[in-house]
N, C-alpha and C positions, 0 to 999 in steps of 0.2 A: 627739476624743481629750481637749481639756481639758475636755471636759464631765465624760468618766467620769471623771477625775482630781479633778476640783472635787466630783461627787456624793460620791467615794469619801472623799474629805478630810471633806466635812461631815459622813458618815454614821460618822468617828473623831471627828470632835470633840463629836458630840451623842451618843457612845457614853461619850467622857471626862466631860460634864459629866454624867452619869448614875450612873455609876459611880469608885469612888477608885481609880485604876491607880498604880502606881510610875512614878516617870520613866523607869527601863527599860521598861518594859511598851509605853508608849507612845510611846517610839522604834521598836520591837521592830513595832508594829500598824502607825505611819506606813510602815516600812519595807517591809513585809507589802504595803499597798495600792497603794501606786508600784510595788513588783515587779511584781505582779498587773495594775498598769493598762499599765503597759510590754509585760509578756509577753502580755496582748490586743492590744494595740497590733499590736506581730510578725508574730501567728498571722495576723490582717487583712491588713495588709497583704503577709505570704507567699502569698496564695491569689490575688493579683489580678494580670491584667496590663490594662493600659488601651488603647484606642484612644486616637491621638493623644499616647499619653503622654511623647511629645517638643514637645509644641506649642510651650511657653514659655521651657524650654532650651535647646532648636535646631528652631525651625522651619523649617528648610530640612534636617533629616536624611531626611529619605523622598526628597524628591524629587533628595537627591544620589545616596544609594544607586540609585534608577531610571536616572541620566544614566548613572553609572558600568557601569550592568549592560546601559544601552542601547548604549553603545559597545562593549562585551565582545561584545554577541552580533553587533553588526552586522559588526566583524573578524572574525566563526567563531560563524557560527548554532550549532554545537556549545555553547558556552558553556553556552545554555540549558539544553538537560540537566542539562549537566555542577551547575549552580549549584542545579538541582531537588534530584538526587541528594546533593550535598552536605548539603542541609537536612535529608533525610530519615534519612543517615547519621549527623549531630549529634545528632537526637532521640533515637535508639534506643539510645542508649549516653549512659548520666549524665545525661538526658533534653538536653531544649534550649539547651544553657549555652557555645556554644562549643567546647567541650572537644575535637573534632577539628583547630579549629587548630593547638593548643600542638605544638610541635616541641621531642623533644631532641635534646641531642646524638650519645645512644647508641642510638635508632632505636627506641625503647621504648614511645612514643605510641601511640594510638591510630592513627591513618593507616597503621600499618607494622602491622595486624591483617588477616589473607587477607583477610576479609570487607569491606576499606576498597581492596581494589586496584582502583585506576583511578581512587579518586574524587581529582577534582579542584577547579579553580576559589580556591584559596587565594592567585592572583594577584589576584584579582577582588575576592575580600574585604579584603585589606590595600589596593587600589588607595583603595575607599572607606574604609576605616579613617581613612588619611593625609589625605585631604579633609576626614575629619570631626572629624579632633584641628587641622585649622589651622582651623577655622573655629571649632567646639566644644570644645574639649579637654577630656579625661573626663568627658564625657555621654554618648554612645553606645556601649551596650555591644556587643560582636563578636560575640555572640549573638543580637542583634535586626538586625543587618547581614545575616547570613545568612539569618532569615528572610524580611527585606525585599527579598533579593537575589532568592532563591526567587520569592516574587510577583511581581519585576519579572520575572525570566527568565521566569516563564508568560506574562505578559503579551506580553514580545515576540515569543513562541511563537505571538500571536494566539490565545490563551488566554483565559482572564478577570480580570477585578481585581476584587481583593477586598480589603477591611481586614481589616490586621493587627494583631491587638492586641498593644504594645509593654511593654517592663518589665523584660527579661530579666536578668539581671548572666550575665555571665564567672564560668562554673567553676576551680577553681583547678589540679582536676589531670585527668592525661592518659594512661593506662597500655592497652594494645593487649588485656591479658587482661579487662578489662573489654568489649571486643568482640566475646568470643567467639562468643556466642548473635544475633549480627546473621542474620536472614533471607539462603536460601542458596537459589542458585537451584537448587540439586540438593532440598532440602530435598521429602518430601511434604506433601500439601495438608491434613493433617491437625496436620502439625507447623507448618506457616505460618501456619494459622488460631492454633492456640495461641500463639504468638510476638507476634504482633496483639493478642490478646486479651490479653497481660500487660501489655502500654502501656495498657490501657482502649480498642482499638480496636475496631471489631464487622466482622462478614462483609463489609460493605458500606463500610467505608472500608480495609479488606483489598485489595479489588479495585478500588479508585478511585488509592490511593494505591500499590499494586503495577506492577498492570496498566496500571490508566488513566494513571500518569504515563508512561507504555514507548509514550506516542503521541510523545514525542518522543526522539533519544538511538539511540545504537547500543551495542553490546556486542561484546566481542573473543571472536575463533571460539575464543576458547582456553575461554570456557565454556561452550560448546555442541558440542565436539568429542565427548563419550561419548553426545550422540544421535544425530549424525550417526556415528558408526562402528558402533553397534548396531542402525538406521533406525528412529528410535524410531516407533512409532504413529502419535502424536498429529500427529507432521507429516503431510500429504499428500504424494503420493509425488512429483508437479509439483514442489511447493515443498522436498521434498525433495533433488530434483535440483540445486534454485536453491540453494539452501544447500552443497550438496557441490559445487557449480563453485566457492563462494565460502571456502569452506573447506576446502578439498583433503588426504585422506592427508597428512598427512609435512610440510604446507603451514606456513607461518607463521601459527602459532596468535595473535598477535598482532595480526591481520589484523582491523579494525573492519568489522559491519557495521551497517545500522540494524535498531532494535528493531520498526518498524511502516515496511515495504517498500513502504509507497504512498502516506506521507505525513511523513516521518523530520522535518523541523523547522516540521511544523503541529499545533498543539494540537487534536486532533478529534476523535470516536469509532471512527475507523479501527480503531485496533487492539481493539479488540472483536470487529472483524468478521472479522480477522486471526484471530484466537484460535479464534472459531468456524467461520473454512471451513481449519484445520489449518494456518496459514501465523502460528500463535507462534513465533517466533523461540528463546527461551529455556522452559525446563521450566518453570519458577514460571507461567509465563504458560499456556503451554497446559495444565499439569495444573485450573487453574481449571472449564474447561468440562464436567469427566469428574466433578465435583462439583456434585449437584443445583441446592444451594442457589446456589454459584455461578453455576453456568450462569443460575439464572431472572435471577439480578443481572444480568451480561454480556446477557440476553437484553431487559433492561429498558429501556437504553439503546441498544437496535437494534428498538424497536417501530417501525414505519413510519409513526409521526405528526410532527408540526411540531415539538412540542416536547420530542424526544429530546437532540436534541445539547444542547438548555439546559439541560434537568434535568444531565444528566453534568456540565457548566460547573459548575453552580449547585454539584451536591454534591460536586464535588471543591473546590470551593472553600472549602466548608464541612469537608471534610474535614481540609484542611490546616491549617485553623487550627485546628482539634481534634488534630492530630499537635502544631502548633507549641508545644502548651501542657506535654506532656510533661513530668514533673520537671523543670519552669523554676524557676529561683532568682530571688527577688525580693526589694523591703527591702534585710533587713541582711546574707544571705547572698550569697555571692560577692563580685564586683565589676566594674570595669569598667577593662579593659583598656586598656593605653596603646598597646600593639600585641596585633595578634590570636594573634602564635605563641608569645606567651611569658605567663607571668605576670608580674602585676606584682612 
């Protein structure tokens, strides 16, 4: 940066001894070229998020967010989900910045949007918050907590690790009608795919990042009650069965069950295979398979070689930190938060 600053200076002052400028003029051109080196300056660093890029302000922020997230799950394997879900909810709304934490008063946040009910885990983030302001105090932003949280919680999903590239700031505001268009599990596979596709996501981290995370995590019968009362298709008529013992007519729709019925808190390619012998628990998941293109996906990671279950590792790993990146705020936009539910 002082390089272009210094080029840019020299390439005014051998522009002045060249030509006779007024002293306005030449305030007027200095000012010009500092603007100009600043506002590149910006655009750069708004495009980037770093690996490691907590190394030298708080070396110990990863590995507290992991301790924090290791305890969460090991009180309630649940957590992991729960902490997945969370991540994928912050992205898709205002992209990556937090912005699901903020709490108001008058219930008007984001969180309090249909398409946020259930998600949880904002105990989990403020636990690590407080750890990381007595250690750190405003360096870790509550944006990159969450996504760190997320990779931990895969991880103790027995999952995979991966790096996360860091950088994130705290968005400033929080409003529920901004959530409107979040992915619905009634939603068809036409309109999913679209919804994907306006994040910059493609078919293939659609169903990594849909599907494939629904290996871990359960879901309340309350939204899968209009397939079991109409018998939808896609179920098989077995698992059909299993599902109406477990959600009964008239039953408490609030009633959790898990999203992948033979391996609910193992990261695996299980629910693929859920998907494709009729036992998707949720619409979003089974309408996948009745889609060509999806299906060959789902069908890519059930080849019967060795290295099926790593490819799926490997590229939801990759996928997620292609979601993580989302309309992230970096530089001079946003900030960083002194608590995750408020602005500062």
């Amino acid at each position: 940066m002082i390089n272009i600053k210094q080029k840019m200076s020299r390439g005014v002052r051998e522009s002045i001894s060249k030509h006779s400028f007024s002293s306005r003029m030449i305030i007027i051109g200095i000012f010009l070229v500092l603007f100009s080196a600043h506002d590149l300056f910006s655009f750069s660093e708004a495009q980037q998020l770093q690996f490691g890029f907590y190394s030298e302000t708080c070396p110990s922020a990863e590995s507290i967010v992991g301790d924090v997230v290791k305890q969460a799950v090991t009180k309630d394997p649940r957590n992991a989900a729960v902490l997945l879900r969370l991540h994928f909810h912050d992205c898709f709304v205002e992209g990556c910045d937090g912005s699901i934490l903020i709490k108001h008063e008058v219930n008007d946040d984001e969180r309090f949007a249909p398409g946020n009910a259930g998600v949880g885990g904002f105990d989990v983030i403020d636990n690590a918050k407080s750890e990381l302001e007595r250690l750190c105090p405003g360096v870790v932003s509550c944006a990159d907590i969450v996504a760190l949280a997320a990779r931990n919680a895969v991880v103790a999903a027995k999952g995979p690790f991966y790096e996360v590239p860091t950088g994130r700031r705290d968005g400033l505001t929080s409003d529920k009608s901004n959530a409107a268009n979040l992915p619905d599990v009634e939603d068809s596979i036409n309109i999913l795919k679209s919804k994907f596709r306006e994040k910059g996501l493609s078919d293939k981290d659609f169903v990594l990042l849909s599907a494939g995370a629904h290996t871990i995590g359960t879901t309340a019968c309350f939204f899968i009650m209009s397939r079991l009362d109409a018998q939808d298709s896609t179920i098989s008529p077995e698992f059909f069965q299993v599902l109406r013992s477990k959600c009964p007519k008239g039953g408490d729709v609030n009633v959790r069950i898990p999203l992948d019925w033979e391996s609910q808190f193992v990261f695996d390619e299980q629910i693929f295979r859920n998907i494709r012998d009729g036992k998707g628990v949720i619409k979003s998941d089974s309408v996948l398979y009745q889609d060509n293109d999806m299906k060959n996906i789902i069908e890519s990671y059930l080849a019967s070689n060795e290295s099926s279950e790593a490819n799926f590792a490997a590229d939801f790993a990759e996928a997620m930190v292609k979601m993580g990146a989302i309309g992230v705020k970096t530089g001079v936009k946003g900030e960083v938060r002194r608590i995750c539910n408020a602005t500062n």
